[in-house]
C-alpha positions in Angstrom: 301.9 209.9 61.5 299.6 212.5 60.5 295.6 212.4 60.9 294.2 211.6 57.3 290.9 213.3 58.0 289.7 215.3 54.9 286.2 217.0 55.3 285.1 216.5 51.5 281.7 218.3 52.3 281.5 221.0 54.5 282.9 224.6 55.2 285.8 224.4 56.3 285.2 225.4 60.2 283.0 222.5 60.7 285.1 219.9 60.0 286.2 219.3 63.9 289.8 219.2 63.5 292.4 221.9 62.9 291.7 225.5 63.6 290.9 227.1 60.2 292.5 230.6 59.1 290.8 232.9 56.9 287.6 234.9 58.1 285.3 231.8 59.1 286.3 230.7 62.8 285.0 227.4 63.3 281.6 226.9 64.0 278.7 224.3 63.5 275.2 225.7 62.4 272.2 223.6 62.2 270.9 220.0 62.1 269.7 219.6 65.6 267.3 217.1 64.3 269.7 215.0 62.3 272.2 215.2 66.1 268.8 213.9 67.9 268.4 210.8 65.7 272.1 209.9 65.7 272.1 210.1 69.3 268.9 208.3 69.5 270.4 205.2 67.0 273.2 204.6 69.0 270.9 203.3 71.9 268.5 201.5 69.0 268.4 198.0 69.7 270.7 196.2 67.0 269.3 192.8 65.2 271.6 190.9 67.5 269.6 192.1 70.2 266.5 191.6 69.3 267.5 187.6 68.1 267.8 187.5 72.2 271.9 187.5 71.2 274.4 190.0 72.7 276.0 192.6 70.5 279.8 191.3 69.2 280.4 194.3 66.7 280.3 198.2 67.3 277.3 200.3 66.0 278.0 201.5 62.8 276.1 205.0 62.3 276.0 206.3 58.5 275.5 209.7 57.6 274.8 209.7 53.6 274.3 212.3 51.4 276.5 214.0 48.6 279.7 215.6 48.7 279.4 219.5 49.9 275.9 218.5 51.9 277.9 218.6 55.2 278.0 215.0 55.9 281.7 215.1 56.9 281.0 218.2 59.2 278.2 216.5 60.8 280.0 213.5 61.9 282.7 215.3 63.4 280.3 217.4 65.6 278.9 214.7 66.7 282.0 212.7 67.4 282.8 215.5 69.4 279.9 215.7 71.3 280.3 212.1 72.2 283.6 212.1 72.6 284.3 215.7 74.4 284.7 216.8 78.2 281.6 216.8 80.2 282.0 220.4 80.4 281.7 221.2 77.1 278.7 223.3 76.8 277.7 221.1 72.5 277.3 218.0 75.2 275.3 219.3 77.0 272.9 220.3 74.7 273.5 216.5 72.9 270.8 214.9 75.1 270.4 211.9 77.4 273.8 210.2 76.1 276.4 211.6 78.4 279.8 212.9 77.2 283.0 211.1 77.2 281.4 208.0 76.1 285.1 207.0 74.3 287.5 207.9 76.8 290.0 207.0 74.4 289.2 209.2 71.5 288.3 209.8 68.5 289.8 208.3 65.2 288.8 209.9 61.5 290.4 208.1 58.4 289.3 209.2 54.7 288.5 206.3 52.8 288.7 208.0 49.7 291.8 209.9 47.8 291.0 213.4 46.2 291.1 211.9 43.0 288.3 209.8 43.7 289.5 206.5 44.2 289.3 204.0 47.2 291.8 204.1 49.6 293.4 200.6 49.7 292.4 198.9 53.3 295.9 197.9 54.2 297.0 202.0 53.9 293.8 202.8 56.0 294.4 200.1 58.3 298.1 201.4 58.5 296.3 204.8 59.2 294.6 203.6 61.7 297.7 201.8 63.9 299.3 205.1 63.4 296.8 207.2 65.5 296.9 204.3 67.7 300.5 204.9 68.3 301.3 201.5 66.9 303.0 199.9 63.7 302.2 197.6 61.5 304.8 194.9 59.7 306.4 196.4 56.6 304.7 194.6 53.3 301.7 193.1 55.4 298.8 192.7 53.4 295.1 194.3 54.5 294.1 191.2 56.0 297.1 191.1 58.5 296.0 194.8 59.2 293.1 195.0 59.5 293.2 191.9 62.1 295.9 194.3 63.9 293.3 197.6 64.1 290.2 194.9 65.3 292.7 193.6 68.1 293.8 197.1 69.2 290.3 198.0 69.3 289.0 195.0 70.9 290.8 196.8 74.1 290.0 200.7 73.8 286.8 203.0 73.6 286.8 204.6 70.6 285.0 206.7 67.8 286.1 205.2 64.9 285.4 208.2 62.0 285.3 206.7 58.4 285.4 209.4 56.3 283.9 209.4 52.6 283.1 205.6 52.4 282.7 203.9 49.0 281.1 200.4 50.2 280.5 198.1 52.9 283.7 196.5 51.2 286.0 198.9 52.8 284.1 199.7 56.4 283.7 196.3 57.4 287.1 194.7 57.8 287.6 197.9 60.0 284.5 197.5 62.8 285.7 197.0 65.9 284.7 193.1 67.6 283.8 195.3 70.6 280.3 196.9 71.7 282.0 199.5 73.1 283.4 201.7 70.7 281.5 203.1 67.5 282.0 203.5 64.0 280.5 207.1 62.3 281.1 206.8 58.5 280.2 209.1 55.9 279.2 207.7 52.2 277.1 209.0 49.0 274.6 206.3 49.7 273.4 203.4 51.8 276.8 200.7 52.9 274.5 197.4 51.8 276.1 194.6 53.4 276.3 195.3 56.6 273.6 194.5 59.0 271.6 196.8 61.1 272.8 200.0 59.7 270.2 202.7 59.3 271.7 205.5 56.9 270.7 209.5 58.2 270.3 211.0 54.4 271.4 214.2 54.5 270.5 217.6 52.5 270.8 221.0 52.6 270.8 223.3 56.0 267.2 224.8 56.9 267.2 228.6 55.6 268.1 229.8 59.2 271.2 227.7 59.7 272.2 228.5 56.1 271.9 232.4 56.7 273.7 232.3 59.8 276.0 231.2 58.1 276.8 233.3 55.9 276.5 235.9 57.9 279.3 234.3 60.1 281.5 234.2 57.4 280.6 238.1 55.9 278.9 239.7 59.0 276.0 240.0 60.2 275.6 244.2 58.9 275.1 242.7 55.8 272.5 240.0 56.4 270.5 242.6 58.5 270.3 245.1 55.4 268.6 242.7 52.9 267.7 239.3 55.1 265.0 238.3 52.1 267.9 238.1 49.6 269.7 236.3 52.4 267.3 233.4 52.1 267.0 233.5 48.5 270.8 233.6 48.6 270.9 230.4 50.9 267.8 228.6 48.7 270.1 229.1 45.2 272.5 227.4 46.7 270.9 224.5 47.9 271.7 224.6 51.7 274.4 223.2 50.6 277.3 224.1 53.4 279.8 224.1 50.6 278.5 226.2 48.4 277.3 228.5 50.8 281.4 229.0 51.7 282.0 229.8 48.4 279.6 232.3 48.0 280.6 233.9 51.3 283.8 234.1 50.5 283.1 236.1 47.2 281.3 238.5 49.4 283.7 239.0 51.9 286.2 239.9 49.6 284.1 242.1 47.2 283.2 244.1 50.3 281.3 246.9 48.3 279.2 244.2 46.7 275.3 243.6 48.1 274.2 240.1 48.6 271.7 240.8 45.9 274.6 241.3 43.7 276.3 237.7 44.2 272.6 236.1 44.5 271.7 237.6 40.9 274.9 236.5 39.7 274.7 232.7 41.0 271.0 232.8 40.2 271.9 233.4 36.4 274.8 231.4 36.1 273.9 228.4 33.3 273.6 224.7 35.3 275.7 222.2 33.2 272.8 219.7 31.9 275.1 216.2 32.6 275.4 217.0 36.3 272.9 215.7 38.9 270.6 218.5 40.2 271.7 218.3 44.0 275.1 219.0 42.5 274.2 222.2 40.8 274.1 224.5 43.3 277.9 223.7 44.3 278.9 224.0 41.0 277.2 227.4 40.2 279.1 229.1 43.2 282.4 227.3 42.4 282.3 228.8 39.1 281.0 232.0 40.5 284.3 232.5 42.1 286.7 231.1 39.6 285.4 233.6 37.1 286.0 236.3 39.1 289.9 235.6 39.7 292.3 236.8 38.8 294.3 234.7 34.9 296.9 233.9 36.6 295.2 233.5 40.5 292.8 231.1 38.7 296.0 228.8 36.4 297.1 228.5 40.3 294.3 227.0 41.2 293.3 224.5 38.0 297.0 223.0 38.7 296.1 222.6 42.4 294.0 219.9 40.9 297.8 218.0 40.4 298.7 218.1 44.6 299.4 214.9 45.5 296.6 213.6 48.0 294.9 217.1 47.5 297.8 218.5 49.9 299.8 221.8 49.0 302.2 224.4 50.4 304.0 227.1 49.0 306.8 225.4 46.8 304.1 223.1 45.2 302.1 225.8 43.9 305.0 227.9 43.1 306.9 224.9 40.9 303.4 224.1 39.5 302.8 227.6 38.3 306.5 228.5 37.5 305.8 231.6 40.2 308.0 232.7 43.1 306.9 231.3 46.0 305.8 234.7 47.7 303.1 234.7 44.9 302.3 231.7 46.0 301.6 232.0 49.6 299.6 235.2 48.6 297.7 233.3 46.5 296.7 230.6 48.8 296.1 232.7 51.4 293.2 234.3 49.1 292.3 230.8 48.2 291.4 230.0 52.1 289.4 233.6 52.2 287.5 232.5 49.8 286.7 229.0 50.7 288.6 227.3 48.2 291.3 225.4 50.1 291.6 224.8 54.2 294.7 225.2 56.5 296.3 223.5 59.0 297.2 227.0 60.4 300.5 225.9 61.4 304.0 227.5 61.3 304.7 225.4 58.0 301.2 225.8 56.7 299.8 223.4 54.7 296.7 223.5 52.1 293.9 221.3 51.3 291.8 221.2 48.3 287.9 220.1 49.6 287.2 216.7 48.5 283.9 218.4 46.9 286.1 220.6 44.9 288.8 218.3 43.5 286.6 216.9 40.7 285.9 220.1 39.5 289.4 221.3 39.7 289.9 218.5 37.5 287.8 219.1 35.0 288.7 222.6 34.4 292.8 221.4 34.6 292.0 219.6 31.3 289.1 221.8 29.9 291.7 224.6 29.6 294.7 223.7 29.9 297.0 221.4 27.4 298.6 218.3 28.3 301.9 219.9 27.6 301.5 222.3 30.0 300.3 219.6 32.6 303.1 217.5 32.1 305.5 220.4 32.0 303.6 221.7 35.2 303.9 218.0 37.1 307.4 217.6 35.9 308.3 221.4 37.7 306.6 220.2 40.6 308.6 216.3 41.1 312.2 218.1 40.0 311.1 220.6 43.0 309.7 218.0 45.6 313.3 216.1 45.0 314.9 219.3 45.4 313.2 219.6 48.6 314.1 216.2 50.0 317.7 216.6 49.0 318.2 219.9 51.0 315.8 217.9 54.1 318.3 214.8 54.4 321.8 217.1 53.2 320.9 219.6 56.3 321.6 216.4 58.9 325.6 216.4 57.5 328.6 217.5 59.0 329.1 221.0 58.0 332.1 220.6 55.7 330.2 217.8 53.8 330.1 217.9 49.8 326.5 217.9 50.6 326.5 220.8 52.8 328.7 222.4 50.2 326.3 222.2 47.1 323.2 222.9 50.0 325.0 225.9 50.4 324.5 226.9 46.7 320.7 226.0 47.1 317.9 229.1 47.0 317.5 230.1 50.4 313.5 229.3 50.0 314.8 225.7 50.2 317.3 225.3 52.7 316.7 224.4 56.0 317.5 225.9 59.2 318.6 222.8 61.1 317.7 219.5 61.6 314.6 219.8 63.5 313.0 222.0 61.3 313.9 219.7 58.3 312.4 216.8 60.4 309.0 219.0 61.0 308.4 219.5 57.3 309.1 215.8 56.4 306.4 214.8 59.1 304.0 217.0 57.9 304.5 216.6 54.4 304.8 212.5 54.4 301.8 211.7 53.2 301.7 214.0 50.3 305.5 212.9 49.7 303.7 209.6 49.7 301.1 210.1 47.5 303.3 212.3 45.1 305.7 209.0 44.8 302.7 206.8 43.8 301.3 209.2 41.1 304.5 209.8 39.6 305.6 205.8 39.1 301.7 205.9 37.9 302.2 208.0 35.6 304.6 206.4 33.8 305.7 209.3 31.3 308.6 210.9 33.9 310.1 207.6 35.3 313.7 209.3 35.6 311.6 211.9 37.7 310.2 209.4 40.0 312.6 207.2 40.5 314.9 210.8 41.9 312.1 211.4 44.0 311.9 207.7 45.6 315.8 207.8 46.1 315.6 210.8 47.6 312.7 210.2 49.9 314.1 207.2 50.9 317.3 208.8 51.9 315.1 211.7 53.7 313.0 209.0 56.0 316.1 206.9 56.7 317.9 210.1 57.7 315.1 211.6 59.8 313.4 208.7 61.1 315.5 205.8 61.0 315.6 202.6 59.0 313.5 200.4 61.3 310.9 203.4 62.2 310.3 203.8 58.6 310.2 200.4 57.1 306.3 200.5 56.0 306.8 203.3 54.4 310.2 202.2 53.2 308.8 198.5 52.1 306.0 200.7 49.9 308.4 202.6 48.1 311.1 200.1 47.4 307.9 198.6 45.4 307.3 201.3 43.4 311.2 201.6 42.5 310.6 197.2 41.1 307.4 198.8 39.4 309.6 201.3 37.4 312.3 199.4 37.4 311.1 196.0 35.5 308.4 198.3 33.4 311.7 200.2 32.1 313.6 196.8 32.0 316.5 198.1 34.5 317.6 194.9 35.8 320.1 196.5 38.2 317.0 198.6 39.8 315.5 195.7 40.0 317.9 193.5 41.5 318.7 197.0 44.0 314.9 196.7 44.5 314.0 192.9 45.4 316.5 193.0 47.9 315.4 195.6 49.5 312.0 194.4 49.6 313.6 190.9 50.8 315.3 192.0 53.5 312.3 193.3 55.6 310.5 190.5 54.4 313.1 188.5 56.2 313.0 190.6 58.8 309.6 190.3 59.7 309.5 186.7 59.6 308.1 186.4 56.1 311.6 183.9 55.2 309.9 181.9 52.3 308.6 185.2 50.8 312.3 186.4 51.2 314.2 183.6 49.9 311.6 184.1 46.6 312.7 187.5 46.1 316.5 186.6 46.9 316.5 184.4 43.9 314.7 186.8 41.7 317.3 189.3 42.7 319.8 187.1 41.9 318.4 186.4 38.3 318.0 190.2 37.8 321.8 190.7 38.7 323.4 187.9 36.6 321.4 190.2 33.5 322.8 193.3 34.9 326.2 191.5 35.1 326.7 193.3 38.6 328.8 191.4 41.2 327.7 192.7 43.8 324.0 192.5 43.7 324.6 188.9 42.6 327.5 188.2 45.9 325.0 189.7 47.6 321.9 187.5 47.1 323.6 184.5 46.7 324.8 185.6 50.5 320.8 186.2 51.3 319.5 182.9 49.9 321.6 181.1 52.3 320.7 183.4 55.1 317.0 182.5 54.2 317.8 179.0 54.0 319.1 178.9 57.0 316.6 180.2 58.7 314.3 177.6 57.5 316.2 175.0 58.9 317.7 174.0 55.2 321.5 173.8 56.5 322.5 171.3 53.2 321.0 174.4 51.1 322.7 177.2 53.2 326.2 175.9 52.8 326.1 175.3 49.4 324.7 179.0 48.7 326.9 180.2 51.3 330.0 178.4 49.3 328.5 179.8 46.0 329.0 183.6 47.5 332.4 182.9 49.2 333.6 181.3 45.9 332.5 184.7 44.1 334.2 186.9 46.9 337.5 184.9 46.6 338.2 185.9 42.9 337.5 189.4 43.7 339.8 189.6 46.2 337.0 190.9 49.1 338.9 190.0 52.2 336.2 191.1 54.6 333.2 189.8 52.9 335.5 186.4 52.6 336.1 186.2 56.4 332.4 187.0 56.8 330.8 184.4 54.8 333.9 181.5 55.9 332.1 182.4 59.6 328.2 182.0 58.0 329.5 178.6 56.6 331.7 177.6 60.1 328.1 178.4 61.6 325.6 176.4 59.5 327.7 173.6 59.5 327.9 173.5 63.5 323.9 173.9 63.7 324.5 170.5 60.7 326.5 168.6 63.8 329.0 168.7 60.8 332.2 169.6 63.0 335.1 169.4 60.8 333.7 171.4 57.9 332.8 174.3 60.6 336.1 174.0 62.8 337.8 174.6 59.3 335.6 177.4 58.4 336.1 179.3 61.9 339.5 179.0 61.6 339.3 180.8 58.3 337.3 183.4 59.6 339.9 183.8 62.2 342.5 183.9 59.9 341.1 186.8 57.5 340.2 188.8 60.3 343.8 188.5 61.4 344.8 189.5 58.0 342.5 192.5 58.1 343.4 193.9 62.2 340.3 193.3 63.3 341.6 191.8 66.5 337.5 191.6 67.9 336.2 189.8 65.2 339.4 187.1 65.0 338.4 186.7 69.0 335.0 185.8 68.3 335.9 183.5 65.4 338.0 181.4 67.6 335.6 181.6 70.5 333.2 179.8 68.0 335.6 177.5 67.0 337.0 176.2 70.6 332.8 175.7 70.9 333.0 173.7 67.8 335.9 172.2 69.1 334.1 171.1 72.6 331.0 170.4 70.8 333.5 167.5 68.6 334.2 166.3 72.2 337.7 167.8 72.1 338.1 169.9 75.7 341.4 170.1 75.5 341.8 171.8 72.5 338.7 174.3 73.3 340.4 175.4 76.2 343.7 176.1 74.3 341.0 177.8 71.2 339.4 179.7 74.0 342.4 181.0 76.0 344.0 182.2 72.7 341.2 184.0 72.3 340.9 185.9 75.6 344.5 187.4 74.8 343.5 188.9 71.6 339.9 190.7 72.8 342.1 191.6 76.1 345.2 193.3 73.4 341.9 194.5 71.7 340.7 196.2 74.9 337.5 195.2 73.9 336.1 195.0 78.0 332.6 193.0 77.8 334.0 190.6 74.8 337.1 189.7 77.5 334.3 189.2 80.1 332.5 187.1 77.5 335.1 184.7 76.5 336.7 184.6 80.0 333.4 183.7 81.1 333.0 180.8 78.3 336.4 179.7 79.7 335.0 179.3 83.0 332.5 176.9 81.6 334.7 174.7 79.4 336.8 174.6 82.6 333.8 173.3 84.8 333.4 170.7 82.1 337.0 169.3 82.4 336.8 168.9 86.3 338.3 172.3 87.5 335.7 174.7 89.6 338.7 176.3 91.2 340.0 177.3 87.9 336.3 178.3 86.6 335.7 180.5 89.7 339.0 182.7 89.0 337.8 183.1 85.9 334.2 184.2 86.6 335.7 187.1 89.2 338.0 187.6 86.5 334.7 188.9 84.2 333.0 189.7 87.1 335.9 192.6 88.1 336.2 193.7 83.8 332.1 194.0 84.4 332.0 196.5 87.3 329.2 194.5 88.5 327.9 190.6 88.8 324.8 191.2 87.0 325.8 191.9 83.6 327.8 188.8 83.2 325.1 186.5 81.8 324.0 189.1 80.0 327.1 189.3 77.8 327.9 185.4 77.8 324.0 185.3 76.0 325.2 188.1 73.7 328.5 186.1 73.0 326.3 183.2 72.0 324.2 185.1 69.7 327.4 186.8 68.1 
């Protein structure tokens, strides 16, 4: 999983994770003072303390002030001041507290999307497990979570980084029960509702900090020519890291142009009344650089305003634009010159829109642009995405594949090399696959769209990852295909859906939640009139009820679903669910029913050549047959059935069964007999050890 940090205030070299391209190389000016006091809280003595009560939580520090102020940048240097090697020289000018305090590193989450809303607790939580190396239950809720990230915690010394807080709501379930790690969070304001936290408000850098700056970003030749206009440069805009980026980056690529030049032109650009005055300053140089683009440079960057979870690369802006993709990469590239997007710098690069930026992106998307176009531009970039994830799961087929046929006919821009590149670009791109899948069922206006682009993410992830890897993120988006599916009254989707969503519930151990979702899926395929969906949940409820214990109820569903499979003539679904009843009526202690249910079982597999699975179904039934008090007969059951695994040449099931015969043997009064049987199994095992391993496994089966 990737690291969900987003610096939504800052330039983009102080943000403390990822190298940055572009002309800025990372680098933290400034705020000292505000370093000091942080450093100074963490020792503070908490309320607990004082009340004569030892600490149970972590320190929370808060670093509040508004979005482009820094606030993101300053908590990540101090996080890794705290959290660096002792070596590193920013330590060792942090103070008394030594470095290395969190040994076992630092953890940033955002807590708010780039469209401004929350972040839900159970995806941060999920966030959170993920940089832990751990997993959390498909379908758990928040609660279940965030219990998870407190108990992982509870053991570790960490930084906990909450990025971009909207309330207290959302930090505390997350605070560690553990005095040894600490929480940093960032926020507009003060988090009321939690105890003993003293916010460190935040504005713009001192003029020094603010005109090294910018001279890091366009030299210092220039700063040194006119260092007045520097300052007055720095004072227009605010301090404000952000806008001091932006305005750097207009500089550095008008290289002819004197800082008086871009301070006159900021300095007489109109403020927008209905804006705050400490957000001014930001939007002056914003719009100082997206008037000087380029028409089509500056469309490119409006629609950037539509990347799911801020998050773009090449094809994105391409299909939003209707571009080719070269233009695109150009483009972005500029973009990161000028301070308008961040990179991760990797091979595949990827772009990120500045949380302080994406409001005003949005804005001018639907200032000047109509919603035609929007749609048309969101609808280019979904039909692309799918495109995308088609080629990523089609590249893992055997060459001669119909798949691999029609990749083949693909742009080469969207094929893949091989597999392991295809896998790199679904890792990096997951969570803005993620996010595009919820905005598009969101949206609601280009269902057909989304519910391509859920199939076909699904299919990518099972592919590349694996079904059991992938379930939470599976478990997510087999919701949002029920969303679309009973909004556009689709009751085969939906049936398709809830038992998808059933099945990990079972398999997580949420049964009763299952067997709810069973039935629904059954109701949903009697309307769709599909057989299958219906044979198939009418198979699940009695799985579920099983599992709760409920053998009455699991026969008769299990009878229910057999009786549907016998007029369709589905031999091996027949033989499967004649063994589901033979078995729920053995757990009953209702032997007849299940020795006449195992024998049917037997007797489809027969009918099918499946000499393995015929084996099995008479092993169970000589156990029925012992369990009815009938030795005799179980030995004759059992011995019948060690002839067909050993004409099956199936090794470990011989072992297994000859091994079972051993026992029923022992029962009857003959140890001579049971010992030639056990070397028997002990000789097809190769060695003594394995044995009770496969008798177990013979059990379970």
């Amino acid at each position: 999983m990737t690291d969900q940090a987003v610096d939504t205030s800052g330039p983009a070299g102080a943000a403390g994770t990822g190298e940055p391209s572009g002309a800025v190389p990372p680098q933290f000016f400034g705020r000292e003072r505000e370093l000091k006091e942080l450093r100074a809280d963490i020792e503070r003595a908490g309320l607990d303390t004082l009340a004569g009560r030892g600490s149970a939580r972590a320190r929370v520090l808060l670093i509040a002030g508004r979005p482009g102020s820094g606030r993101s940048a300053l908590a990540a240097e101090l996080a890794g001041r705290l959290a660096g090697p002792a070596s590193d020289s920013a330590s060792a000018r942090a103070g008394s507290a030594s470095s290395g305090d969190y040994p076992d590193g630092v953890l940033r989450v955002a807590l708010t999307d780039p469209d401004g809303r929350r972040v839900p607790t159970e995806r941060t939580a999920r966030d959170i497990l993920g940089l832990l190396g751990l997993t959390g239950p498909p379908g758990a809720d928040g609660d279940e979570l965030s219990e998870m990230v407190r108990e992982a915690l509870a053991v570790r010394r960490v930084l906990l980084f909450l990025d971009d807080a909207v309330d207290a709501e959302q930090v505390d379930p997350l605070l560690p029960d553990n005095p040894d790690c600490l929480v940093v969070a960032t926020a507009t304001g003060p988090l009321t509702g939690i105890p003993g936290v003293r916010p460190c408000t935040i504005g713009g850098l001192d003029a020094g900090s603010a005109v090294q700056l910018l001279g890091r970003i366009i030299g210092q030749v220039r700063i040194t020519v006119d260092p007045r206009t520097a300052e007055t440069l720095a004072e227009a805009c605010g301090g404000q890291p952000a806008a001091l980026v932006l305005a750097g980056g207009w500089l550095a690529a008008h290289p002819h142009a004197s800082v008086a030049d871009v301070t006159k032109q900021v300095c007489e650009l109109p403020d927008d009344v209905e804006q705050p005055t400490g957000a001014r300053p930001l939007a002056r140089a914003f719009r100082l650089v997206h008037e000087s683009l380029p028409q089509a440079a500056a469309r490119i960057l409006r629609l950037l305003a539509l990347a799911p979870a801020g998050l773009a690369d090449a094809h994105t802006a391409s299909a939003l634009a209707g571009c080719s993709v070269s233009a695109a990469q150009s483009t972005l590239d500029d973009f990161v010159g000028l301070g308008l997007l961040r990179t991760n710098g990797a091979a595949l690069p990827q772009y990120e829109v500045p949380g302080c930026l994406a409001p005003m992106l949005r804005a001018l998307l639907e200032a000047r642009e109509r919603p035609a176009e929007i749609q048309l531009a969101r609808a280019r970039m979904l039909e692309r995405t799918v495109r995308q994830l088609q080629s990523c799961r089609a590249v893992t087929d055997p060459e001669d594949s119909p798949s691999q046929r029609k990749l083949a006919g693909l742009p080469r821009s969207l094929r893949f090399s091989h597999a392991e590149s295809a896998a790199a670009w679904l890792r990096m791109r997951q969570p803005a696959l993620l996010a595009s899948a919820r905005a598009a069922v969101e949206d609601g206006e280009l269902d057909t769209l989304a519910r391509r682009l859920v199939a076909a993410l699904v299919r990518a992830l099972a592919v590349h990852r694996g079904t059991e890897e992938a379930a939470p993120e599976l478990y997510g988006l087999h919701k949002l295909v029920l969303d679309v599916a009973e909004r556009r009254d689709l009751p085969r989707e939906t049936a398709a859906a809830l038992l998808n969503l059933a099945d990990l519930d079972a398999r997580t151990g949420r049964t009763q939640d299952a067997l709810t979702r069973y039935r629904a899926a059954l109701d949903a395929g009697r309307r769709a009139k599909d057989l299958y969906a219906t044979g198939r949940a009418m198979e699940s409820v009695g799985g579920a009820y099983a599992e709760l214990g409920d053998f009455h109820r699991a026969s008769d569903w299990y009878g229910r679903a057999l009786a549907q499979r016998l007029t369709q003539g589905e031999r091996a679904d027949e033989a499967r669910l004649y063994g589901r009843l033979g078995a729920v009526h053995t757990y009953a202690g209702r032997y007849g029913e299940a020795l006449r249910n195992w024998r049917a079982a037997a007797a489809g597999h027969r009918r099918l050549g499946d000499l393995p699975a015929q084996a099995r179904a008479l092993s169970e039934a000589a156990r029925v047959q012992e369990y009815a008090g009938r030795p005799q007969e179980s030995l004759h059951t059992c011995r019948e059935a060690v002839e067909l695994a050993r004409q099956a040449q199936d090794v470990r099931l011989q072992a297994a069964l000859q091994l079972r015969l051993a026992d029923t043997l022992d029962r009857l009064g003959d140890p001579a007999a049971a010992g030639l049987h056990r070397a028997a199994a002990s000789r097809l095992l190769g060695e003594e050890g394995s044995a009770c391993e496969i008798r177990s496994a013979s059990t379970e089966s």
